[in-house]
C-alpha positions, 0 to 999 in steps of 0.5 A: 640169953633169951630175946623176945620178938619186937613188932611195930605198931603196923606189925613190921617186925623189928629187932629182938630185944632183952626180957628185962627191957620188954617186961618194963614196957609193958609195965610202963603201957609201951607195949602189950603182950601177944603170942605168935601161932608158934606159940612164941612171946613177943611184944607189940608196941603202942607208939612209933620206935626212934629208929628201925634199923635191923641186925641180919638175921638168918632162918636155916631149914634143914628138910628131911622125910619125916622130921625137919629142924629149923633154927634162927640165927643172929651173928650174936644170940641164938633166937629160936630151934623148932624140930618139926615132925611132919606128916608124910607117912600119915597123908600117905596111908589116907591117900592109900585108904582114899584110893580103896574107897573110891574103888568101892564106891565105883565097883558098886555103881556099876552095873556089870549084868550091862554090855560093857559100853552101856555101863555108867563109867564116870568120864574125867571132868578136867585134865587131871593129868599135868604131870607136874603137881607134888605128891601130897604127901611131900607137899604137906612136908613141904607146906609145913617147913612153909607155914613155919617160915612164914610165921617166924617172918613175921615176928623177926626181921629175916634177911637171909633163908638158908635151905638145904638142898639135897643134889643127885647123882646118876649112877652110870651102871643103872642109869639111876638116880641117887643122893649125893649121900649114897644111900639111894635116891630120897623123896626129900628130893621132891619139890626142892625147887618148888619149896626155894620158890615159895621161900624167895617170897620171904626173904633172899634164898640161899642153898647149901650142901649137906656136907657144907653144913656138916663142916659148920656144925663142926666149926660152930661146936655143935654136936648132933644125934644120929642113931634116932633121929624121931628124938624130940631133942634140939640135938636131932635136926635143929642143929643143923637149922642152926649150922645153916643160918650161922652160914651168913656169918661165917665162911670158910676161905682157902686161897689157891694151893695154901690152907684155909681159915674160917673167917666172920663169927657168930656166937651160939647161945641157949634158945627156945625149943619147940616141937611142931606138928600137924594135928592128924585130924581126919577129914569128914567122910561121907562114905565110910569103908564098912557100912553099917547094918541098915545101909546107914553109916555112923559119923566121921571124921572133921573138925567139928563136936557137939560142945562149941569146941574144934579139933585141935582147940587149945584147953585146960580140962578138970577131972578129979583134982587133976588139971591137963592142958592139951588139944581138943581130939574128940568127943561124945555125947557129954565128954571132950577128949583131949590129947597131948602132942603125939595125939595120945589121949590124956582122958576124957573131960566132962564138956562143961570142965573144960576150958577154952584157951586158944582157937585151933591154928593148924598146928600142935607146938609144944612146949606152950607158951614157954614164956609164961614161964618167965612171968610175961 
């Protein structure tokens, strides 16, 4: 039971409305087509709508380390799931690789044939030491589930953000912290507060522990995968996304000494599936690891080629009889690379066979544009 995002004019999101009921507005000149950065159908329209009253409608975000789930939830349709594959492990081993640059650079500016207090060691220009800034890897997870969020407010009228949160325990015997799980302390931990922050100036916020999220899960009939979870599958996290928005729907009431009942209802339906993820494109580097012979060092890195084109760029390439879409990766002297979503390359494309279809946005969604499939 697909439902296709409806905007105002000024861009004010509105209720989703039928496939049926958008096609014939936009036949009968009422509204035009537009794509979201996810690459999410919806339909603006031309004139002011009779009315703009909304439904509740809930965004749940379950977190996690390397993969997060995100789901969006009326009390009748099923909207939208997202698996999200973040980048903490890759901005963790370029943080690793920056540092053993950055060690090169001032083992070899400094004269160590010079008294140590005559040597030229850099002083700190500012106070770089707050002691309350995020590690940037779980920053970039964080800043991902952020970038989703906001992009899916603008299209649906979201009353409520549900988000998991993650509550440690102190183990009396080592005086550490663990998760409430068991299993050690997480660095999905990291930055909760920071993250329920940025959320409020979304929508009102509100929390849930894993194991309330299991119990709806449950109620709500869905089942989830847990030997793999790099499995790109709604079943993976964005059931729980899923779990976590029916929570403002449904809840479960025990008066004092009796068994209780889950009272409210909500109705889960098929819903578009997508897959997000950063494009790993790495940033520009002026100094290489290893120079080359003659003290020169090859480009690296950016966003930019030598054909009009970015990194990250949305085209339709042509070799041979076959036609790929994917995301522009590289390029050479007179080829474009271009890779699908896990950043595999699919081949190299004479530049002048290759087509533009959509800027670079930041993010890599996967499947494209699933409405086209529809007609739209």
């Amino acid at each position: 039971m697909l439902r296709i995002p409806v905007v105002s004019p000024e861009g004010k999101p509105l209720m989703p409305t039928k496939p049926s009921r958008a096609r014939r507005w936009i036949q009968d000149g009422l509204a035009v087509k537009k794509w979201s950065d996810l690459g999410v159908f919806y339909i603006q329209l031309i004139n002011q709508p009779s009315g703009e009253k909304t439904q509740p409608i809930a965004i749940g975000i379950d977190p996690g380390k390397h993969y997060s789930g995100i789901g969006v939830q009326s009390s009748k349709v099923t909207l939208f799931m997202a698996h999200l594959v973040l980048p903490f492990q890759s901005i963790k081993d370029r943080m690793e690789q920056r540092r053993m640059m950055r060690r090169g650079r001032r083992g070899r500016r400094i004269n160590r044939k010079a008294p140590y207090n005559q040597r030229a060691h850099r002083q700190k220009r500012f106070a770089n030491r707050r002691g309350n800034k995020l590690p940037p890897s779980v920053r970039a997870n964080r800043q991902l589930e952020l970038r989703v969020a906001t992009e899916l407010c603008q299209i649906f009228p979201i009353s409520q953000v549900v988000y998991e949160y993650i509550k440690a325990d102190v183990d009396l015997t080592s005086g550490r912290k663990k998760a409430r799980s068991g299993n050690g302390f997480s660095p999905v931990m990291v930055g909760q507060k920071w993250m329920l922050e940025h959320l409020s100036k979304l929508a009102p916020t509100s929390t849930l522990y894993g194991w309330e999220t299991a119990a709806i899960r449950q109620q709500i009939g869905l089942v989830k995968e847990k030997k793999d979870k790099s499995n790109q599958s709604p079943e993976t996290h964005a059931v729980d996304g899923i779990s976590l928005a029916s929570s403002q729907f449904i809840q479960y009431r025990q008066l004092k000494g009796k068994q209780g009942w889950w009272d409210g209802f909500v109705s889960i339906t098929p819903a578009p599936f997508v897959v997000i993820r950063r494009p790993p494109v790495s940033r520009r580097q002026l100094h290489l690891m290893i120079p080359a012979k003659g003290g020169k060092r090859r480009k690296y890195g950016g966003t930019t080629t030598r054909h009009d084109f970015r990194k990250g760029d949305l085209v339709k390439a042509e070799m041979a009889g076959r036609v790929c879409v994917g995301w522009v990766s590289g390029d050479t002297q007179k080829q474009v690379s271009v890779s699908d979503l896990n950043w595999k390359r699919l081949g190299q494309f004479t530049a002048s066979k290759v087509q533009l279809l959509c800027r670079a946005t930041g993010l890599l969604v996967s499947p494209l544009r699933y409405c086209q499939l529809l007609g739209y």
